[in-house]
N, C-alpha and C positions, 0 to 999 in steps of 0.2 A: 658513026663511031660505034664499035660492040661494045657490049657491054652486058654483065651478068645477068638473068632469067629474073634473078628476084628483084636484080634495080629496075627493070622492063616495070613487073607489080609494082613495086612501090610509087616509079609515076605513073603509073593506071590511077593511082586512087589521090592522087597530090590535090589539096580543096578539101577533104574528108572532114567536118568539125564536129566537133561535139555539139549535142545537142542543148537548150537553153534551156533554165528551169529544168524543173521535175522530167523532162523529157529525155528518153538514151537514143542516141545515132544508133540504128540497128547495124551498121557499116562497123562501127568501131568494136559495141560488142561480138560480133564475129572475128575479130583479131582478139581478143581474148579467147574466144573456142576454139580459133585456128593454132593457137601459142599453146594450147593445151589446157586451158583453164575453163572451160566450158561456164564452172559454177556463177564465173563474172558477168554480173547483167546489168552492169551501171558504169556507164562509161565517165564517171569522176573518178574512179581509179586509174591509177598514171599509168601510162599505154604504149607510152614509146616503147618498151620492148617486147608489149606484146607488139606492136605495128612490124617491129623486126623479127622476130620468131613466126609471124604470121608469113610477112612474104618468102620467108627462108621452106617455110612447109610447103607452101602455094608452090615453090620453085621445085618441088621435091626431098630439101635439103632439112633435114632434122637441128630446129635449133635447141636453146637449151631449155626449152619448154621452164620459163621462170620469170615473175614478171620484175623481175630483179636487173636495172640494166649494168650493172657489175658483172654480171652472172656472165656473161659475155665476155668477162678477160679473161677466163678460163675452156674459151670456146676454140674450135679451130687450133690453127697454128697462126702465131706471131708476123707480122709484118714489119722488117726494117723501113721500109720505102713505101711511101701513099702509093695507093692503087683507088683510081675509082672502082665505086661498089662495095669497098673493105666495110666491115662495122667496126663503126669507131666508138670508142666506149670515151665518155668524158666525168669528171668529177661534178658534181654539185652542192656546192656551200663547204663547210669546214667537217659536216660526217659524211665520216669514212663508211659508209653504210648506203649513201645517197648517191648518186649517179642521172646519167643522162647517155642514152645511144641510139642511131642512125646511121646511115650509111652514106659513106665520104663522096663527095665531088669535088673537090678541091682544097689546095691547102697552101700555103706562103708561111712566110717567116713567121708572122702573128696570128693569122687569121687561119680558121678550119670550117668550110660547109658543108653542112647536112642536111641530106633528106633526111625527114624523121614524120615519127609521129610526136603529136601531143606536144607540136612546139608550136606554141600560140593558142592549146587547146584545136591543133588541126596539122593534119599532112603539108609538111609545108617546106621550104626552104629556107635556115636561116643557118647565120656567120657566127661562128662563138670565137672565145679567146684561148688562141692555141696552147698557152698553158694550161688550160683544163682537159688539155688529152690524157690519157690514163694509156690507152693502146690501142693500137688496129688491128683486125684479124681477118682472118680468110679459111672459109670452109678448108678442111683436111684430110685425108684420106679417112682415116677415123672417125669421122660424121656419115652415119647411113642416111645413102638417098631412101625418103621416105617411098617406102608400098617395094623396095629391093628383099628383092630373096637373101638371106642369112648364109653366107659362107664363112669357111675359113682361111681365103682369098680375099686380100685385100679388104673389102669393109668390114669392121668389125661393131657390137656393142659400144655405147655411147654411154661413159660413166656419166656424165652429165644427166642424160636422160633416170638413168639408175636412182641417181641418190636423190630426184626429186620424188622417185618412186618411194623410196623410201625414206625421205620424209614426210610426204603424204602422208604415209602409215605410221609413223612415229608420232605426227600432232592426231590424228586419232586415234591413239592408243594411249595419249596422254591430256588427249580433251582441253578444256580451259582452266583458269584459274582454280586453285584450291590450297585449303587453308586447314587440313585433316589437322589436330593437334599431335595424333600418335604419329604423323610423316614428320622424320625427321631431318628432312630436307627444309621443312617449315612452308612458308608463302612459296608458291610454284602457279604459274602461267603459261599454258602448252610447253608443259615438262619444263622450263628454265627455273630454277629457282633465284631466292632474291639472294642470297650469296653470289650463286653465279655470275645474275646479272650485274651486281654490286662492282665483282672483279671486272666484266666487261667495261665497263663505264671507268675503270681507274680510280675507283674509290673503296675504301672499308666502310662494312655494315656497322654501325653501333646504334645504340639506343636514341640518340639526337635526331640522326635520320633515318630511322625503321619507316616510320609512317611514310615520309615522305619516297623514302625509296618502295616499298608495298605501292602507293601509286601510280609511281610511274609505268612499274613491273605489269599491274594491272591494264597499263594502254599499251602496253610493247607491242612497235610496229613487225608485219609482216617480213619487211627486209630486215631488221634485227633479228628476228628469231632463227630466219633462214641462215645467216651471219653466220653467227654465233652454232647452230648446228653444223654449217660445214667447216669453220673452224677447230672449233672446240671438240668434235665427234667425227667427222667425215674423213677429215685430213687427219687428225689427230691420231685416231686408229687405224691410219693405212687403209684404211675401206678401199681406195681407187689401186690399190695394189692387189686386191684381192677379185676370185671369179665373183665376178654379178650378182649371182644367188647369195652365195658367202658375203659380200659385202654388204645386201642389206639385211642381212640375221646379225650379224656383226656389228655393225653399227646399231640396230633394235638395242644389242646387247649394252653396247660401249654406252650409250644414253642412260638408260634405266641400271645398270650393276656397275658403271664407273670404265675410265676406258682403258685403266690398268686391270682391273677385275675382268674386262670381254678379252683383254689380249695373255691374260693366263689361263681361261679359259678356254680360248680357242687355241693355244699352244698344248693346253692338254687333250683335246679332243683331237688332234692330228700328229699326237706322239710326240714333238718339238720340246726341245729342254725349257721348262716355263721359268720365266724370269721377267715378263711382267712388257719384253720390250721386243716389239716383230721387226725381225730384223730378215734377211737373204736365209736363213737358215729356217724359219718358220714359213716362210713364204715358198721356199723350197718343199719341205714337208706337208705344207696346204694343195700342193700342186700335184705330188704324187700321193696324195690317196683320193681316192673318187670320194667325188663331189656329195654322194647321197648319204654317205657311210658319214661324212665329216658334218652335215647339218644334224644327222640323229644324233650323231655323240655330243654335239655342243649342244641342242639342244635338251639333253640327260643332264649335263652338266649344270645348264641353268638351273633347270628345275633343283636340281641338287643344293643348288646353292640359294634356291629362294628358300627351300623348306627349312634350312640352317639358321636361317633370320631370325630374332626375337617376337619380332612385329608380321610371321605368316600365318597368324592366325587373325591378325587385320587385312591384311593383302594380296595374301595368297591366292584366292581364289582368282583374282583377278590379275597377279603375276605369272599363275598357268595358264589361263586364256589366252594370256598375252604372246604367250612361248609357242602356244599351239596356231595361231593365227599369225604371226611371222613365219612358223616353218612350212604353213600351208603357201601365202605368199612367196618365200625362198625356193619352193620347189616348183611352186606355177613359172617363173622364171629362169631357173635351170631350166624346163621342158621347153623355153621358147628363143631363148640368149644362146648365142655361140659362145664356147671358151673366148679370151680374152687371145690375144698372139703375145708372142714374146717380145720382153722390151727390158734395155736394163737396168731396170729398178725392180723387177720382180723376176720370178722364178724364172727359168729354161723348160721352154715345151718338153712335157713327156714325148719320149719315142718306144719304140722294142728295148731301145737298152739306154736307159735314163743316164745323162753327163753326172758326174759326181758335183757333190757341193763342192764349191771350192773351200779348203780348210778342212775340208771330214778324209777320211781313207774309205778307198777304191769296196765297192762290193765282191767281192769274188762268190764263187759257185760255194752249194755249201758242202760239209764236209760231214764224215762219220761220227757221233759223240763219241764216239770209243778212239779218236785222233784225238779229242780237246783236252789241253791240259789244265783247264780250269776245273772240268770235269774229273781227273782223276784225281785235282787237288784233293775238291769236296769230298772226293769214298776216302782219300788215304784220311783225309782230318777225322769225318766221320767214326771212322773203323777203329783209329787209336783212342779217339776222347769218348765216343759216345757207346760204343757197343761192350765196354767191360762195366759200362753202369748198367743196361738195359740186358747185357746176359743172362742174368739169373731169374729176369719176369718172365724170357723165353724157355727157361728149364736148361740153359745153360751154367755150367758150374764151371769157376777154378778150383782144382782140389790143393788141398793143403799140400800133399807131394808134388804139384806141379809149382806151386809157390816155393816150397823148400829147394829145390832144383834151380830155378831161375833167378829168385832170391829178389827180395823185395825193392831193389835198387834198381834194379835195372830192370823191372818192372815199368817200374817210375820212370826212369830216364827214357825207355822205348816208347811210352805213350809220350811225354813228351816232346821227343825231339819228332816223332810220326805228327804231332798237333801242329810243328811248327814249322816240319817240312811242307808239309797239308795247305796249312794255310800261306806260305810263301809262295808254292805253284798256283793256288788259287787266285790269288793276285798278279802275277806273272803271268798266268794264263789270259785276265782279265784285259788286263796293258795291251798285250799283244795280239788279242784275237781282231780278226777284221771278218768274219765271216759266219753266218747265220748256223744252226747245226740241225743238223739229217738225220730223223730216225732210221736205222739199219736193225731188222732183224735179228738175235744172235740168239746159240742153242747151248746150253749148258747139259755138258752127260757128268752123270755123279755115280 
């Protein structure tokens, strides 16, 4: 019977046990380095998915580098129908946070089997209860075969891969617990604070259970934190809508300045009407301006807005580090990541001649200022309201005979109704213009 490359590994190594006592399976911690987690050197951390992320690499096939076996429902593309080989992600216990995955052999009405790791504490085969399936999946185009050259055919960047990237850099850059009195975030643990965490859990903070809630926050597991950042921050700001590079400055952002605060400021650093909410029109905007131009400006922007804080003379220094060491990060990945391909939740590939938003009007070529009628509003408003004030600083005079002649009323009424013809074209001009404006040379003979 065939069968997939990484199910072939995965029974290569079926028997694998953890080691007894003080002692680590060198077997097993090698499927944490191979899943991407090198730093794991003790095989009592739970393993199943690194054992699947391990044989997914061994296969060539990039998993979600995450020792998370949830992490997995967001992998690949969806499976209506068992397939052997699929990874089957299952529930464990009543948190939603908690999980179990391997990879299927069979399945009936009630029953689901999995190869896996770390069931029984060893590469094994065992039957769960088919209502703890959560989902099956299957490598997708969109998973790069690992050591594949980067085009813009077919495989693409693996947001998956991305956001572990950058939240790596997000819990070090936010370290562990602290309890600053001037943070007014208060108790905070690899960046979540106990507010936060408070709301995660379905409960309010008050005074009864501060303590108690401080130590829970204080052991908050690895799969909670991870949670709760691609919840709360990953998804929440669109990060997987955005190029690569952008998505983890952006997310840096959305974590540390709020994730309405990273999505006004990343609507202003790429021209988009800021209103706090990315939607097809920001996404659009992000997409046609180059990539290096839109990290410097959001990154001005931070800065901008840390130095406006009351408290940047407690943290500043270390909110510009922070700024400077994301944008280094953000552009080592632009230099390495392809753009993303088009998909429709996000913007339309740039070409020669960019598809309009849907909702905005058409670009046209530009045109002369001396055609725009916004433009002549401004001189005619200008020239009736403002230049019989500022005449006479230039050595311009009205003489009392030219006054007597014209007669003070309709003085009055001509700079009037010129203010308000002025500004009615100006407006009229505004409404209707669709098109950018062209300096043209012009020569005045006097």
């Amino acid at each position: 019977m065939d069968q997939p490359r990484w199910l072939e590994l995965a029974w290569a190594d079926l028997g694998v046990t953890e080691a007894s006592g003080a002692a680590d399976n060198p077997d097993v911690v090698r499927y944490y380095a191979d899943a991407g987690h090198p730093e794991v050197r003790h095989d009592e951390v739970a393993w199943c998915a690194a054992f699947v992320g391990a044989c997914l690499e061994r296969a060539g096939l990039q998993g979600t580098r995450s020792l998370a076996a949830r992490s997995y429902l967001d992998w690949g593309t969806p499976l209506d129908e068992p397939r052997i080989g699929a990874v089957a992600v299952l529930s464990r216990g009543s948190d939603p946070s908690l999980g179990h995955v391997g990879f299927l052999l069979a399945m009936n009405a009630s029953r689901i089997v999995l190869l896996g790791g770390n069931q029984g504490d060893a590469v094994s085969v065992q039957s769960f209860d088919r209502s703890r399936l959560l989902g099956l999946r299957w490598p997708a185009a969109h998973v790069i075969p690992r050591g594949a050259p980067a085009t813009n055919e077919g495989a693409t960047h693996d947001m998956h891969a991305i956001f572990e990237r950058a939240l790596a850099h997000v819990l070090e850059m936010e370290g562990g617990f602290d309890e600053d009195p001037y943070d007014p975030g208060g108790p905070t643990n690899r960046g979540i604070t106990l507010a936060e965490f408070a709301r995660d859990k379905g409960l309010e903070l008050t005074p009864a259970n501060f303590a108690a809630m401080k130590a829970e926050l204080k052991a908050i597991t690895p799969d909670t934190v991870r949670r709760i950042y691609r919840d709360s921050y990953w998804q929440a700001a669109a990060c997987p809508d955005l190029p690569p590079a952008l998505a983890l400055f952006h997310f840096d952002a959305a974590v540390n300045q709020g994730v309405a605060g990273a999505a006004r400021m990343l609507q202003q650093a790429v021209g988009a009407d800021v209103d706090g909410e990315i939607g097809p029109l920001t996404l659009a905007a992000a997409a046609a301006r180059p990539l290096a131009a839109t990290l410097d400006a959001y990154a001005a922007i931070r800065r901008q807005r840390y130095r406006a804080l009351p408290t940047f003379w407690r943290f500043g220094k270390g909110w510009l580090s922070r700024v400077d060491a994301t944008l280094a990060l953000a552009r080592e990945i632009a230099r390495s990541v392809p753009a993303p391909p088009p998909t429709q939740k996000g913007p339309a590939p740039m070409t020669s001649e960019p598809a309009p938003v849907p909702g905005t009007p058409a670009i046209s070529e530009p045109k002369w200022w001396g055609s725009s009628v916004t433009i002549w509003g401004i001189l005619i408003t200008a020239l009736s309201t403002v230049l019989p004030a500022v005449a006479p600083a230039l050595g311009f005079n009205i003489t009392a005979e030219l006054i007597r002649q014209l007669g003070d009323n309709v003085v009055t009424l001509a700079q009037a109704l010129g203010g308000l013809i002025g500004t009615i074209m100006a407006i009229y001009g505004r409404l209707r213009t669709n098109a950018p404006l062209e300096r043209r040379q012009i020569t005045l003979h006097m």
